[in-house]
N, C-alpha and C positions, 0 to 999 in steps of 0.2 A: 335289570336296572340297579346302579349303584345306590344303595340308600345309608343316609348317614345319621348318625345318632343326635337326636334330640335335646342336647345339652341346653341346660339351663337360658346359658347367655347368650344360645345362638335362636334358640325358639322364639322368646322374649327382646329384648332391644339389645341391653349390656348386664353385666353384672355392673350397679350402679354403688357407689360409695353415697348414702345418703346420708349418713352423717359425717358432714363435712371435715368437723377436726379430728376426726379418727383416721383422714388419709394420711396424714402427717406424719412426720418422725424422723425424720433427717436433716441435717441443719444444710438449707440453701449454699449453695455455692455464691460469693464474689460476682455480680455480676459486671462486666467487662464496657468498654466505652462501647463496643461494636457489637455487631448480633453475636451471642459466643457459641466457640466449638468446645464445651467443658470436655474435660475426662469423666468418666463414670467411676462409682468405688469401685473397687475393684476387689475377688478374693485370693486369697494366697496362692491357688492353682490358675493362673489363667489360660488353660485349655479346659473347656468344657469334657464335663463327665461325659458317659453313654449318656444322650436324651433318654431311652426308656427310663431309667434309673433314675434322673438327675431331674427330674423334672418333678417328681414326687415331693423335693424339698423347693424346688429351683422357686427364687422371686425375681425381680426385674435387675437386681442388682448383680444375680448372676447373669444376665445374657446382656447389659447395656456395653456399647462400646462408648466410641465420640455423642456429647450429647449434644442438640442443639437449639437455640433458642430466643425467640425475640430480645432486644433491647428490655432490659428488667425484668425478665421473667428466668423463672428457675424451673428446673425438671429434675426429680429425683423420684426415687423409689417410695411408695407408700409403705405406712406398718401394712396394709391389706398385700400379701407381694404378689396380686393377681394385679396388681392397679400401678400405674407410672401416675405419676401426682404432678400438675403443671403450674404454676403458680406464677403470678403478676404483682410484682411489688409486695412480695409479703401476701396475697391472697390467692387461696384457690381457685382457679376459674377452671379445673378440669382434669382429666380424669384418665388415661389408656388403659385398655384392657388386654391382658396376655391370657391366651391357657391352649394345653395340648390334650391329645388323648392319644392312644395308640391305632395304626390302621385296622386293629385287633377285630376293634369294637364296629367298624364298615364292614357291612355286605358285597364284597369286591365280589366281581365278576372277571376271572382271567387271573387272580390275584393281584398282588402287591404291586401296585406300579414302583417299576427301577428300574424306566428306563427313560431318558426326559421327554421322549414323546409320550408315553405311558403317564407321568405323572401332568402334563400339562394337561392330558387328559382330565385327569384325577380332579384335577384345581377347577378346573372349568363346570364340571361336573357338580364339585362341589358348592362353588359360586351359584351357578343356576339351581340347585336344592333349594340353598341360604333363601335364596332371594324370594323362590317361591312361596316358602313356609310362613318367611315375613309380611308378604303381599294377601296371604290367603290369610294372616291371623290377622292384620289390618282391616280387613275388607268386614272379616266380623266384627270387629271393634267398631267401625265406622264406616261403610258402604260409600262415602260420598267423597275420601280419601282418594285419589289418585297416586299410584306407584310406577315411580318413574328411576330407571337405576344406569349408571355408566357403564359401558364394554370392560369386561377385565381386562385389564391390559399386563403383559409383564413388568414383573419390579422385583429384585433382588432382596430378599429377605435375609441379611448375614450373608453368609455364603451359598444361601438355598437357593433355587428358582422357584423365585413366588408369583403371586400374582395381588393388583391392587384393585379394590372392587368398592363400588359403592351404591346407596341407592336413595333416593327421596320419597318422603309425600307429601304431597298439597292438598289443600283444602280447597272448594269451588270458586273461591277467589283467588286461585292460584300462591296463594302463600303458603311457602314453605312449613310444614307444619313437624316435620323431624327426616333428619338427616342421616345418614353412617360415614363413614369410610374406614375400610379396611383392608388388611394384609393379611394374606395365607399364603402356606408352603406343606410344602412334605419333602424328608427325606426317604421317603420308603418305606419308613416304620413309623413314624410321629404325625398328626396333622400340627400344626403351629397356626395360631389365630391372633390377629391382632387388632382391637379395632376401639372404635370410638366415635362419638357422635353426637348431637347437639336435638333437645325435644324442647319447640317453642312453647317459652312460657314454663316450662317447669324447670327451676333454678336446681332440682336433684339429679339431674338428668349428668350424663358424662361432661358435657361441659356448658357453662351455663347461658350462652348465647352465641349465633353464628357468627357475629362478628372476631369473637374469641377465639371460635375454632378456625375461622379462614386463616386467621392471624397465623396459627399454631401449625395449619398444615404440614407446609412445605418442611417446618423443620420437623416434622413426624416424621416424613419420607427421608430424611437424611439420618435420623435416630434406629428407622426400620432397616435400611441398608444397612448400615453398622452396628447390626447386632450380632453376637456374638456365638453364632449356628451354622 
């Protein structure tokens, strides 16, 4: 059996920015009459280093491509450069989270998927671990939780073939009680995790209500395809 490492933000919900004006530190972009497709900063090299290597320093500023975003809302790079920082009019309402590790640190069986049935393997694999570890840590947290999650579907991460995953809980009255949605990939050597997600009723949470995040979705999925891997 494939088993994957236990990382902080995957055991747990996200790595969470809780102090909110610490996500900051980049001056918003203009925003535009129409939903915009901003450019990202950009740095002096724009071909990405090795991943193994470049990832050790790498924030969101180096892998953002086209960015995009509601009517008044900005997205740029947090000072945290695990966090993409989403903003509505001049306020915070949320939060993405990026990080990699090496295949190093995976218990492969067969080794290193490089080959894309091989690595769709990997993703899927990996997805059903996530989800499990989520639903068994929940279930100690609260027994009366319901965990309910969507089919991975493929989704273009950069230039990678990823997959886009997500999962809910509810409460006995069927309310939504916390949310994810996320993107992974591998190129053979790197896992790539991207994700974010909304916990009712806690304003510390990745972003601070689902209205916010449904809003923010779709243009997440057009910021994750065009990212720069």
């Amino acid at each position: 059996m494939t088993r994957f490492p236990r990382l902080p933000a995957v055991a747990g919900f996200l790595l969470l920015c809780i102090a909110l004006p610490a996500c900051t530190g980049a001056v918003p972009p203009e925003p535009s009459a129409q939903d915009p497709v901003m450019e990202a900063p950009t740095t002096d090299d724009s071909t990405p280093a090795d991943p193994a290597v470049r990832d050790q320093s790498a924030s969101w500023a180096d892998w953002l491509g086209d960015i995009s975003a509601p009517k008044g809302w900005q997205v740029m790079p947090c000072e945290n450069p695990a966090l993409l920082c989403v903003e509505a009019n001049g306020e915070l309402v949320g939060t993405v989270e990026r990080f990699s590790y090496p295949l190093s640190e995976v218990n492969l069986q067969g080794g290193a998927p490089t080959t894309p049935e091989a690595q769709r393997q990997f993703l899927d694999a990996w997805v059903a671990d996530h989800q499990s570890a989520i639903a068994q840590d929940r279930a100690v947290a609260d027994p009366h939780l319901r965990f309910t999650h969507d089919l991975p579907a493929p989704f273009p991460v950069g230039r990678l073939p990823g997959l886009r995953y997500g999962y809910a809980l509810s409460d006995a009255q069927g309310v939504v009680r916390e949310r994810t949605v996320g993107y992974v990939a591998t190129d053979g050597e790197r896992v790539y995790v991207f994700a974010t997600g909304v916990i009712t009723g806690d304003p510390s949470g990745p972003f601070g209500s689902e209205s916010d995040l449904s809003a923010f979705e779709s243009h997440l999925a057009t910021i994750i395809e065009g990212l720069r891997l």
